[in-house]
C-alpha positions as CSV (number, residue, x, y, z in Angstrom):
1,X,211.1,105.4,135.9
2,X,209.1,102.6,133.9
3,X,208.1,99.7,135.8
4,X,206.9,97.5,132.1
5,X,204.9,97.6,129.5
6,X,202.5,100.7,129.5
7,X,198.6,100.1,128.7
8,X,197.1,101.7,125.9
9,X,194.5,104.4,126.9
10,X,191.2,102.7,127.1
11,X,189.2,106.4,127.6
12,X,185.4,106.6,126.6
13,X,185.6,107.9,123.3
14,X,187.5,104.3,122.3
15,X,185.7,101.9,123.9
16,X,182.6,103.4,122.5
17,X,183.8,103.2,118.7
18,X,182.2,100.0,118.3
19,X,179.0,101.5,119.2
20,X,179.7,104.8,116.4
21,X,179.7,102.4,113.7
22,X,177.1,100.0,114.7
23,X,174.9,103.5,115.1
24,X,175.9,104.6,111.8
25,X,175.5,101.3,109.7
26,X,171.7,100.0,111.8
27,X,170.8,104.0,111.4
28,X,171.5,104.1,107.4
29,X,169.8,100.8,106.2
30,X,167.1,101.4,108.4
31,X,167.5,104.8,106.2
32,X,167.4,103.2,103.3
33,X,164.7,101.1,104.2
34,X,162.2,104.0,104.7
35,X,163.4,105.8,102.0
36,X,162.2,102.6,99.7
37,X,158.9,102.7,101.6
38,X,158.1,106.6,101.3
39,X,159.2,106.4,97.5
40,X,156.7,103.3,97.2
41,X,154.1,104.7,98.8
42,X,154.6,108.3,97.1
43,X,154.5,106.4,93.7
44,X,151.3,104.6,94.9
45,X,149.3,108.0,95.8
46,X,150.3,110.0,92.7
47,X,148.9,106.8,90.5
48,X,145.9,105.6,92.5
49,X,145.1,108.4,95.2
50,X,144.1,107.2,98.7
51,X,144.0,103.6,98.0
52,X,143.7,101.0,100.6
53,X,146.6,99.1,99.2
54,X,148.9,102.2,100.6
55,X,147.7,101.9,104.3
56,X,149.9,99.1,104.9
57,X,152.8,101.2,103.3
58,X,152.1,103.9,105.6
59,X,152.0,101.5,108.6
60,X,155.4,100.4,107.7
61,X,156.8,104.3,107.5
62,X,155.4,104.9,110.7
63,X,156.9,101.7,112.0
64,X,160.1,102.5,110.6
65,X,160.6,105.7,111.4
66,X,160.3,104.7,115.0
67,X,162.4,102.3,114.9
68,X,164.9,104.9,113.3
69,X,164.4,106.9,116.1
70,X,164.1,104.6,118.8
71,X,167.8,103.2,117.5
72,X,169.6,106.6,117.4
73,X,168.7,107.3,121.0
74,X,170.3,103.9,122.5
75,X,173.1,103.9,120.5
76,X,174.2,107.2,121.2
77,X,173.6,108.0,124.9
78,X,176.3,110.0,125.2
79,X,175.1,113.9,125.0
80,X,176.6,115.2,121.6
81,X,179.8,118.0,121.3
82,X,179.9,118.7,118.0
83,X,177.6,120.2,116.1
84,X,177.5,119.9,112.2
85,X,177.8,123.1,110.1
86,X,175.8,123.6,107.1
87,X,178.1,122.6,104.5
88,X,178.8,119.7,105.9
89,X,174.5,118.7,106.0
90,X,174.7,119.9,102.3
91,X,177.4,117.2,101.1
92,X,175.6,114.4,103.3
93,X,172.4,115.4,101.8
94,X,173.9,115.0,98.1
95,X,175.0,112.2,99.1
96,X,172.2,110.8,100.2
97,X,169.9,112.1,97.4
98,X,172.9,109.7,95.2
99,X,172.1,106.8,96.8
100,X,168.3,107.2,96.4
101,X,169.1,107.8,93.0
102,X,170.7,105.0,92.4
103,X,168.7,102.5,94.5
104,X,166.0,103.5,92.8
105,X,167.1,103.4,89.4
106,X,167.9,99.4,90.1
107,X,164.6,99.0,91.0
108,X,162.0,101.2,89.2
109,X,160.6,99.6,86.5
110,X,162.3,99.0,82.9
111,X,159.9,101.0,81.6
112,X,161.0,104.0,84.0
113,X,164.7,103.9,83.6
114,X,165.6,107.2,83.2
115,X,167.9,110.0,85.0
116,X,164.2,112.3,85.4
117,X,162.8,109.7,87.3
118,X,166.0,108.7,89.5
119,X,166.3,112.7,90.5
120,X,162.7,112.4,91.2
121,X,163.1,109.7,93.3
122,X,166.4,111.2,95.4
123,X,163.9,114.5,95.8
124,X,161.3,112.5,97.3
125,X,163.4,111.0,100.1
126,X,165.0,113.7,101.0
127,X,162.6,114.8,103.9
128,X,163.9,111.1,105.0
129,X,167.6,111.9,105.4
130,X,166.3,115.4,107.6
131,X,164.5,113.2,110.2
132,X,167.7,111.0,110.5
133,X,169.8,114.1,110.9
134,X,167.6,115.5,113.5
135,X,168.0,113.0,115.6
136,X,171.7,112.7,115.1
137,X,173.0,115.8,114.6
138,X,172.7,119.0,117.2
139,X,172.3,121.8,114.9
140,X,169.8,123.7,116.8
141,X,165.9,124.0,116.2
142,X,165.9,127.2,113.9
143,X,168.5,125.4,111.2
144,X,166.6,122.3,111.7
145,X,163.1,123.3,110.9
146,X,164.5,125.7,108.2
147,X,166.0,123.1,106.6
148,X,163.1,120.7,106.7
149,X,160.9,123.3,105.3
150,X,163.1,123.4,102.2
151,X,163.2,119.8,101.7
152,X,159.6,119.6,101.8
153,X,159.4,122.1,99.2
154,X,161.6,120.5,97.1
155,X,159.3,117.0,97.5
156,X,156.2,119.4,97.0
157,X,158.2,120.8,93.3
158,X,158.4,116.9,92.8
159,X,155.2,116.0,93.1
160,X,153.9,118.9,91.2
161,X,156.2,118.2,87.7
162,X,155.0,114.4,87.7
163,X,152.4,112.1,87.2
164,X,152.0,108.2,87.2
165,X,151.5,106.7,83.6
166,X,150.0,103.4,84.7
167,X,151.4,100.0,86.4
168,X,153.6,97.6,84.8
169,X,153.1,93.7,84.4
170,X,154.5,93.8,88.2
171,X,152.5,96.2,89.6
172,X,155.6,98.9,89.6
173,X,154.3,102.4,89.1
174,X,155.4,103.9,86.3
175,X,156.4,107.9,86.8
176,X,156.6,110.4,84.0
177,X,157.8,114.3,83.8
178,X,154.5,116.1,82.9
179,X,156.2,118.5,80.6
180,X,158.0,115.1,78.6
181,X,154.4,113.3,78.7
182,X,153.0,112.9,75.2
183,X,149.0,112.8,74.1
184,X,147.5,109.9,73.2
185,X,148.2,108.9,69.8
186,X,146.1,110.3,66.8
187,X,145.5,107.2,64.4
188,X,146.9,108.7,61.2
189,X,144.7,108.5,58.2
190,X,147.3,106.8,56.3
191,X,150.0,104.3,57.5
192,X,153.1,103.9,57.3
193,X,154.3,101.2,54.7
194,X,157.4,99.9,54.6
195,X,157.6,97.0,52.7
196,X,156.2,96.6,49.1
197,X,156.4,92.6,48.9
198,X,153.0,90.5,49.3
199,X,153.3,86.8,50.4
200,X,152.5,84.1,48.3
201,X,148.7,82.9,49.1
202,X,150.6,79.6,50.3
203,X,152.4,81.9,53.1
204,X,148.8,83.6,53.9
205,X,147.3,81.7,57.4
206,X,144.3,83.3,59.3
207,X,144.9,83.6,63.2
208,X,140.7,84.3,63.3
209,X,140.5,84.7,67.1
210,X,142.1,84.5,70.7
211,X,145.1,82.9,70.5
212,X,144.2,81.2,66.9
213,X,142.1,79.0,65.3
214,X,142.4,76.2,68.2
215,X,142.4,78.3,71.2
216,X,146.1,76.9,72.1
217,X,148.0,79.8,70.7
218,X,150.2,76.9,68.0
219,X,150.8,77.6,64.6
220,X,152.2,74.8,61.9
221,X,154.5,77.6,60.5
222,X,158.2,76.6,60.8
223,X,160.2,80.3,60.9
224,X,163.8,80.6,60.5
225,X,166.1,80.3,63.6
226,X,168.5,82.9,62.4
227,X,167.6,86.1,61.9
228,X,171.1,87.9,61.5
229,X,170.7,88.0,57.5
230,X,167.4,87.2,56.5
231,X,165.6,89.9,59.5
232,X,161.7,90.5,59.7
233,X,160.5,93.0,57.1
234,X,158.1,95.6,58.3
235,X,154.8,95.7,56.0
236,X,152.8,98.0,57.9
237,X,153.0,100.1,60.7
238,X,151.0,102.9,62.5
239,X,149.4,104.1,65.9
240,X,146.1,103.0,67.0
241,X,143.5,103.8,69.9
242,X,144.6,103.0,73.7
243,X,143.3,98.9,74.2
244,X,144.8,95.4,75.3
245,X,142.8,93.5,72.6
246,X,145.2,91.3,69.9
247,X,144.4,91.4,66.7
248,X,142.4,88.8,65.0
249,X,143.5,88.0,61.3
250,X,141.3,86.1,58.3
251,X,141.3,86.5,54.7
252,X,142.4,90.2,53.7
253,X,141.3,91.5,56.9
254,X,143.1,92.2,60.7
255,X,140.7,93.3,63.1
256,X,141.4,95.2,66.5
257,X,139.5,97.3,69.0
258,X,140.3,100.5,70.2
259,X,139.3,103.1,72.6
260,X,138.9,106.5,70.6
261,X,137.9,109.9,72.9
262,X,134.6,108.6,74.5
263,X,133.9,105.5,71.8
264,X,135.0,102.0,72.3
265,X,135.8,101.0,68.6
266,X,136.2,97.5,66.2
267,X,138.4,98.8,63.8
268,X,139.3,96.4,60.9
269,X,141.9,97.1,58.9
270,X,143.5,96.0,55.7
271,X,145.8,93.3,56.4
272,X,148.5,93.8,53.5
273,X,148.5,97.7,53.4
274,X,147.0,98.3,56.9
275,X,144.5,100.8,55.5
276,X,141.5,101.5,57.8
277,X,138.6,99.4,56.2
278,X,135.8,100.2,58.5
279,X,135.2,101.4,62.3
280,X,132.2,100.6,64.2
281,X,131.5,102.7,67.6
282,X,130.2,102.2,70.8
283,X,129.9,105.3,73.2
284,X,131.5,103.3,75.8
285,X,134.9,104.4,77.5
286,X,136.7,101.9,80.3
287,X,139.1,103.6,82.1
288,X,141.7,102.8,84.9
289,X,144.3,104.0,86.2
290,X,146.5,101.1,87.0
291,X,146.4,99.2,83.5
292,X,145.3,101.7,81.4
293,X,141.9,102.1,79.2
294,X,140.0,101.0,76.5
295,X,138.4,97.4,76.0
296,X,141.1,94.3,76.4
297,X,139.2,91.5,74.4
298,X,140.0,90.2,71.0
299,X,137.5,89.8,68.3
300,X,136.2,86.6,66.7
301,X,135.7,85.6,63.1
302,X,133.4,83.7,62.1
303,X,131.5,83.2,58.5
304,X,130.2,86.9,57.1
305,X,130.4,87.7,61.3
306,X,132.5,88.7,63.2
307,X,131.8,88.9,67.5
308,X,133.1,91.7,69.7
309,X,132.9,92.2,73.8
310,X,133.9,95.7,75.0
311,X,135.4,96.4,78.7
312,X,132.1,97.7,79.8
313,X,130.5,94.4,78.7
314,X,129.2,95.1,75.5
315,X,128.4,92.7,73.1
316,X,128.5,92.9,69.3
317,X,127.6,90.7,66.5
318,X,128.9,92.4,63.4
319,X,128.6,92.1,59.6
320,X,132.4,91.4,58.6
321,X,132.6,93.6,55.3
322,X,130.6,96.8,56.7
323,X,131.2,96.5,60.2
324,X,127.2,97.2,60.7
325,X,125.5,95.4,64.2
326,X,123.3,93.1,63.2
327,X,122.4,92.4,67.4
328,X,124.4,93.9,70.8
329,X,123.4,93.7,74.0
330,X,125.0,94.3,77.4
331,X,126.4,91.0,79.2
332,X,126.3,92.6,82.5
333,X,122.9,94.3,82.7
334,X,121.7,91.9,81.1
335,X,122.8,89.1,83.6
336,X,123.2,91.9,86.8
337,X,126.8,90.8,86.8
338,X,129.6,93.3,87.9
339,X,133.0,93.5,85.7
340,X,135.7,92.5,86.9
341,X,138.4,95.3,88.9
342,X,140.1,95.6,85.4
343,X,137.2,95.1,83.2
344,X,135.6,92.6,80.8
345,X,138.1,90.6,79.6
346,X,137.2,87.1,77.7
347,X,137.5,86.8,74.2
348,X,133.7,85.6,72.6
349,X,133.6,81.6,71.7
350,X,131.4,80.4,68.9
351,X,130.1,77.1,69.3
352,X,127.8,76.3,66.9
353,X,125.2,78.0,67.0
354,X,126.3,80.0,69.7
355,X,128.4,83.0,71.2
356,X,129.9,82.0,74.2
357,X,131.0,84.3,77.1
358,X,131.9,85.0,80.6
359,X,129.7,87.3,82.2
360,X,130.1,86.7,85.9
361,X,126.1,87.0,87.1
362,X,125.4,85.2,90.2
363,X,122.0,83.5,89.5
364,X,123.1,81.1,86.7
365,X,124.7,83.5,84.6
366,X,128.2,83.0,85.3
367,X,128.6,81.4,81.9
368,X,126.5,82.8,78.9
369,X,125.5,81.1,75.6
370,X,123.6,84.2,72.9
371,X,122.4,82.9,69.6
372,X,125.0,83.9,67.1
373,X,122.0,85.1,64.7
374,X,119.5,86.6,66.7
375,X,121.6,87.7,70.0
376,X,118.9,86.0,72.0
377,X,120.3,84.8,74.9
378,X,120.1,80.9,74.9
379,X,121.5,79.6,78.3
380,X,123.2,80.3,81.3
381,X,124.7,78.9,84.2
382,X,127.1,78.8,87.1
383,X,127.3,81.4,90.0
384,X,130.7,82.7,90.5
385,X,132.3,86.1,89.6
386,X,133.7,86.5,85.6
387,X,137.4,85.8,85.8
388,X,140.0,87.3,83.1
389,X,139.6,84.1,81.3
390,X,137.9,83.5,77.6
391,X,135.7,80.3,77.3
392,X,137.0,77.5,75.9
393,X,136.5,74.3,73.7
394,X,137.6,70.7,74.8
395,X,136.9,68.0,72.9
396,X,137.1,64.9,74.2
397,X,136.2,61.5,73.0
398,X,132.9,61.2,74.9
399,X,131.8,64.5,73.6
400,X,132.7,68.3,73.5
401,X,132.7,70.5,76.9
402,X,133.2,74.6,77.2
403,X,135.9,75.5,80.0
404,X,135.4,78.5,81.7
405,X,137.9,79.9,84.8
406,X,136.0,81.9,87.2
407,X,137.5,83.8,90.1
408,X,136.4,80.2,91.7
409,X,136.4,77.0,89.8
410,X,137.5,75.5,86.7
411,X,133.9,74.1,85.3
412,X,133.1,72.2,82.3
413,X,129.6,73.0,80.4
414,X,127.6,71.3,78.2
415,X,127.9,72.9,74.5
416,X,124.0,72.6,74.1
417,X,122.1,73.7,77.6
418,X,125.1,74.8,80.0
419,X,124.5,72.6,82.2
420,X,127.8,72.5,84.7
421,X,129.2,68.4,83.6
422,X,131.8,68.9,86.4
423,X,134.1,71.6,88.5
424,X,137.0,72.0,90.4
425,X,138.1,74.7,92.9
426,X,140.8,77.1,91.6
427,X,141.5,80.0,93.3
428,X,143.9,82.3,95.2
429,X,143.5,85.1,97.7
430,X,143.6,88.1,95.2
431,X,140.5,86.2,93.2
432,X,142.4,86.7,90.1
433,X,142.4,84.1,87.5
434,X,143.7,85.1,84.4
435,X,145.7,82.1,82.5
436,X,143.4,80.1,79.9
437,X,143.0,75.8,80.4
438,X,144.7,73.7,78.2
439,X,143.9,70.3,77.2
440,X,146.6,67.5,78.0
441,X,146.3,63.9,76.9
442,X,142.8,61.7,76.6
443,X,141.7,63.2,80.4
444,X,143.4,65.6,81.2
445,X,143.2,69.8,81.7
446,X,145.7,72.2,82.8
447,X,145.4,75.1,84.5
448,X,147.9,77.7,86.6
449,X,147.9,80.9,88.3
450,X,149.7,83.8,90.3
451,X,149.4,84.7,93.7
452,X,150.9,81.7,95.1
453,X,148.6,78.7,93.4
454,X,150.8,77.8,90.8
455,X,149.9,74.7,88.5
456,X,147.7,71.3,88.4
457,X,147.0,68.8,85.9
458,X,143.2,67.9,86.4
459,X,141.4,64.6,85.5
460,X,137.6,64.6,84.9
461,X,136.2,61.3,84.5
462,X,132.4,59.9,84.1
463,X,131.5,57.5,86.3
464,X,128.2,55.3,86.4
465,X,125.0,56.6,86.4
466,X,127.1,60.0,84.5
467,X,128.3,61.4,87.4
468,X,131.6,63.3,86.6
469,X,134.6,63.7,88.9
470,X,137.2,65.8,88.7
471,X,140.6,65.5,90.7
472,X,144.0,66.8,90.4
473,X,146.0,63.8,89.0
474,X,149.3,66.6,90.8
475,X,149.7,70.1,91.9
476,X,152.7,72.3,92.1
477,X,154.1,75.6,93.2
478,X,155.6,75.7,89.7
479,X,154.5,78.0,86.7
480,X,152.9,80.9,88.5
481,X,151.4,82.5,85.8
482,X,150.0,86.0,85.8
483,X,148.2,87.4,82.8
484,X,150.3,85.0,80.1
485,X,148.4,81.6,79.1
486,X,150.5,78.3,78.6
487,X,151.3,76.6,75.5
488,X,151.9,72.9,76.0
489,X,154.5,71.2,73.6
490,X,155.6,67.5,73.9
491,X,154.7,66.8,77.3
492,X,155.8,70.3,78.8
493,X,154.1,73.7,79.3
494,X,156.0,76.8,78.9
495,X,155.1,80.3,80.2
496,X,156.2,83.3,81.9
497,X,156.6,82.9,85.8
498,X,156.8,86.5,87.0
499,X,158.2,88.0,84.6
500,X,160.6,84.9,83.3
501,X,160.6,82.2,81.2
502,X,159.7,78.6,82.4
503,X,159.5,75.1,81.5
504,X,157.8,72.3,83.4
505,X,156.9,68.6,82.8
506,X,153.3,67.8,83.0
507,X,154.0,64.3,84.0
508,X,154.8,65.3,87.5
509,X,155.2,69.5,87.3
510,X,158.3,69.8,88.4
511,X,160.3,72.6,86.8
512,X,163.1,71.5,83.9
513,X,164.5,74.7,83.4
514,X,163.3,78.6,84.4
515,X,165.6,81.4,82.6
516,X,165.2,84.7,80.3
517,X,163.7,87.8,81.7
518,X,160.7,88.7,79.2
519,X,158.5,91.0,81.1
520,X,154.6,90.1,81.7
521,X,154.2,89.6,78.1
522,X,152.6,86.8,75.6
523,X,153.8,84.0,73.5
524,X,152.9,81.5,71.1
525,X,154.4,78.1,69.7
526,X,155.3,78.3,66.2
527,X,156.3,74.9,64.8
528,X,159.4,73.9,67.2
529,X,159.6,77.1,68.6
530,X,158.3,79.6,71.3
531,X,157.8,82.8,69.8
532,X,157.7,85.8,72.8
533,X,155.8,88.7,72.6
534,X,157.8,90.6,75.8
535,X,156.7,93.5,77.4
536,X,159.1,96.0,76.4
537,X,158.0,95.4,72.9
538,X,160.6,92.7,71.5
539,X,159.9,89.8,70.0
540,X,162.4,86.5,70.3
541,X,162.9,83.2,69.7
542,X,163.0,80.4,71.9
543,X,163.8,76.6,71.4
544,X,160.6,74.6,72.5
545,X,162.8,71.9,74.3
546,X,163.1,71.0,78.2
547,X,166.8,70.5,78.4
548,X,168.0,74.0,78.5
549,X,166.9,78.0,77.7
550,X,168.0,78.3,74.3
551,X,167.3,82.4,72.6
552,X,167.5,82.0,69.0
553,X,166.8,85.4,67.5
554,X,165.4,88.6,68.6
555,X,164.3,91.7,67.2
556,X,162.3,95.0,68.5
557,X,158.8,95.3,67.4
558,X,157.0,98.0,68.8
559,X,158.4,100.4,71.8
560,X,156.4,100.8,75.2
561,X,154.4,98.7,77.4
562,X,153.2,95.7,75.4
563,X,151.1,93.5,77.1
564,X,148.4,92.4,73.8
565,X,148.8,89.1,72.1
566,X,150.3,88.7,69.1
567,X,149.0,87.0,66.1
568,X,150.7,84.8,63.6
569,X,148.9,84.1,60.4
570,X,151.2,82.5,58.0
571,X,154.5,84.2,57.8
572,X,152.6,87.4,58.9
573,X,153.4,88.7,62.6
574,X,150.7,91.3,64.1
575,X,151.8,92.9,67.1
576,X,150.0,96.1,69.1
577,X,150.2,97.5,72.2
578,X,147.9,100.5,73.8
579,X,150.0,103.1,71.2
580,X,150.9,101.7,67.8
581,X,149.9,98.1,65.9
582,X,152.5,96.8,63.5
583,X,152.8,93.6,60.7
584,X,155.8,92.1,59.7
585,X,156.6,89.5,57.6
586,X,159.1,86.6,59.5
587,X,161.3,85.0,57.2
588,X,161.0,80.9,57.1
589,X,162.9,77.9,57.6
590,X,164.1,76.8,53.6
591,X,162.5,74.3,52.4
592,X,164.9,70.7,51.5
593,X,166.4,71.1,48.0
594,X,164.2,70.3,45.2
595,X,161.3,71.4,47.2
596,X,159.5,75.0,46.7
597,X,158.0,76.7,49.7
């Protein structure tokens, strides 16, 4: 006979179910987690070997993977019943192998999207799923073990039908199928030309050296804003030798450097067909792993010479029309400097009578003047390390001054004895510096990094008695730039923060807008607008203006990894990256009625 309302049941098995799924959902992102770190750290060892920056991966594995199993034993006290039959660890495992898959699809690199490398992935971290189920599932040792043994097979096949093809602008591996990799590129003996139109000599421009004829990377061209019927005609277009150097355009002549087999190369080509005009060759071959090889510096015109530094620090003065030396010499011998981790960098400055560079020595040879005749070196000064910086020209009312970013300091020379006029600390913790200075107002000099440092606006004044000061008129956390320079335009600087485009006002560096994904790539100001070299090869079109992103036009230029300048000279755009080099000719704004271009 009932007495009331019965209880429900209240047994073990349901007051536990709280505890099932709290094992189940800790246990899988933890899971998830390690799978991240192995695939991370895998990526890491098959680009760079046993490097130190994958100890603190491996610390992390370890960590979590006791954690994993530290987790599965308190949640699940109970001794298990059930024990999982094979089929049932298959369709988990797939399952698992999806989710790697697609996890690390999302986050590999744009470079690496593809299903090979997703698989890959999902193989990798299978081992991973295996030492969750051991310690969740009572299968016995024999299925267990056999089971493992054939996951780690399938990780070893992995491991032995890949191989890394270098970093990206983020430092994101980038994984290739070794039977899909392609050889480096054989530079054909003829090029391929696409366009049979030659500008008018009144669209011609020269773009004679690191980021143009003033150093700031601006060019009084005004291009058209809408590229849907009038596109960019291709002139010219073929592979070249593995190197980060831009090219460096005057008269009828584009010049490059390229690594070819064992020679570090100027190559000068012939800017309207882009016909090999001449190669000179230094046996000389920087390699890396990371961010590739070949030298990374751009040449620099200037009279019947043109001035070359190479990624093992060689220097070249060169006679323009025949490409003979007429000096070279070794900037870090000959200052006992050390390159930099990713090699010499800086683009050569001629000031007057001199070549200008960075060499990094540490008894007064940081900064380096050669005589642009002779090769004689002239002066030298400063002590700290060689950043990824080119020397620089300011001129400034009471006289000119070279800028130089070390892996320290932001100094100021004088033009004629290199003697340091004034300095200012700039650094982060990775030493890196690789963003140029740019002048800003009567007093003024910007300068911004990565890492952390962000942006300033420094002041450098002369006092009495000509003592210089120089003080930070602000800082900011703002404009974190990598291996992109600045351009400055109305009161703001514009550049690539990580990867995306940013705007900032130099009267108090605060950000105005930050927007457009772009890669680690380059840019330059053309007229009113920013012209983007990004990394995956396109180039676009973007409003110079501090109220709002605004893409204009975009097109794709080259395909891969493109992290080289690009040079405008007139209409003419020049674009390379470490496989193929490329001219196009942009179309222009019209001109008002009644006026010819």
């Amino acid at each position: 006979m009932a007495t009331g309302s019965s209880q429900p049941d209240r047994g073990p098995g349901s007051t536990r179910a709280w505890l099932r799924w709290a094992r189940w959902s800790i246990t899988t992102l933890v899971a998830l987690g390690l799978s991240y770190l192995w695939c991370r750290l895998l990526m890491t060892w098959i680009g760079f070997g046993l490097h130190p920056v994958i100890w603190p991966w491996c610390i992390g594995l370890v960590g979590g993977l006791t954690l994993l199993v530290g987790l599965a034993a308190w949640l699940d006290r109970r001794p298990s019943r059930s024990i999982w039959p094979p089929r049932r660890i298959a369709l988990v495992g797939m399952a698992w192998s999806l989710i790697c898959a697609v996890l690390w699809y999302a986050l590999s690199s744009p470079f690496s999207r593809d299903l090979s490398t997703a698989v890959g992935f999902a193989a990798a971290a299978w081992w991973l799923l295996w030492v969750w189920l051991m310690f969740l599932v009572d299968g016995g040792w024999p299925r267990r073990l056999g089971i493992l043994a054939a996951s780690l097979g399938v990780v070893a096949l992995f491991l032995s039908g890949v191989k890394a093809n270098g970093w990206d602008g983020a430092s994101r591996p980038e994984i290739v199928w070794r039977f899909l990799a392609t050889a480096d590129p054989v530079v054909p003996a003829e090029p391929v030309r696409l366009s049979n139109g030659t500008p008018r000599m009144s669209e011609m421009g020269d773009y004679p050296r690191f980021r143009g004829a003033d150093g700031l990377a601006t060019v009084p061209v005004r291009l058209a804003r809408d590229w849907s019927r009038d596109k960019p005609a291709v002139v010219w277009r073929h592979a070249v030798g593995a190197a980060w150097s831009a090219m460096a355009v005057a008269g009828d002549q584009a010049i490059t450097q390229e690594q070819r087999d064992d020679d570090e190369c100027v190559v000068c080509y012939d800017r309207q067909t882009g016909q090999e005009q001449w190669v000179h060759r230094d046996p000389a071959h920087y390699r890396n792993a990371g961010t590739g090889d070949g030298p990374r510096a751009t040449p620099t015109f200037d009279g019947p010479l043109v001035f070359t530094l190479g990624a093992t620090g060689i220097l070249n003065g060169l006679d323009r029309e025949t490409g003979q030396p007429r000096w070279t010499t070794n900037i870090l011998t000959e200052n006992d400097a050390q390159a930099p981790g990713h090699g010499t960098v800086g683009s050569p400055l001629v000031v007057g009578q001199y070549v200008v560079v960075c060499a990094g020595g540490s008894h007064d040879a940081s900064v380096v003047a050669y005589d642009k005749v002779t090769g004689k070196r002239a002066w030298g000064a400063g002590s700290d390390p060689a950043g990824y910086t080119s020397p620089f020209l300011l001129d400034r009312a009471d006289g000119q001054q070279i800028l130089a970013i070390s892996t320290q300091s932001l100094t100021a020379h004088d033009p004629r004895s290199g003697a340091i006029l004034w300095s200012f600390p700039w650094h982060n913790d990775q030493s890196t510096n690789c963003s140029q200075p740019l002048p800003f107002g009567e007093l003024g000099v910007f300068v911004s990094a990565n890492y952390g440092l962000g942006c300033a606006l420094v002041e450098a004044t002369s006092g009495n008695q000509g003592k210089w000061e120089a003080r930070p008129r602000w800082t900011s956390r703002t404009l974190q730039t990598k291996f992109c320079s600045a351009l400055i335009h109305e009161g703001h600087a514009y550049s690539l923060d990580d990867e995306i485009l940013e705007c900032v006002s130099l009267a108090d560096g605060r950000r105005r807008w930050k927007r457009g994904r772009y890669g680690h790539g380059q840019l330059l100001l053309a007229g009113e607008v920013l012209l983007i070299q990004a990394e995956d090869g396109r180039v676009v079109l973007v409003e110079a203006t501090p109220t709002e992103h605004r893409e204009l036009a975009a097109f794709q230029a080259i395909d891969g990894k493109t992290w080289n300048n690009p040079a405008l000279a007139g209409r003419q755009l020049f674009v390379r990256n470490d496989r193929e080099a490329a001219c196009y000719e942009l179309p222009l704004e019209s001109p008002p009625d009644g006026l010819s271009p």
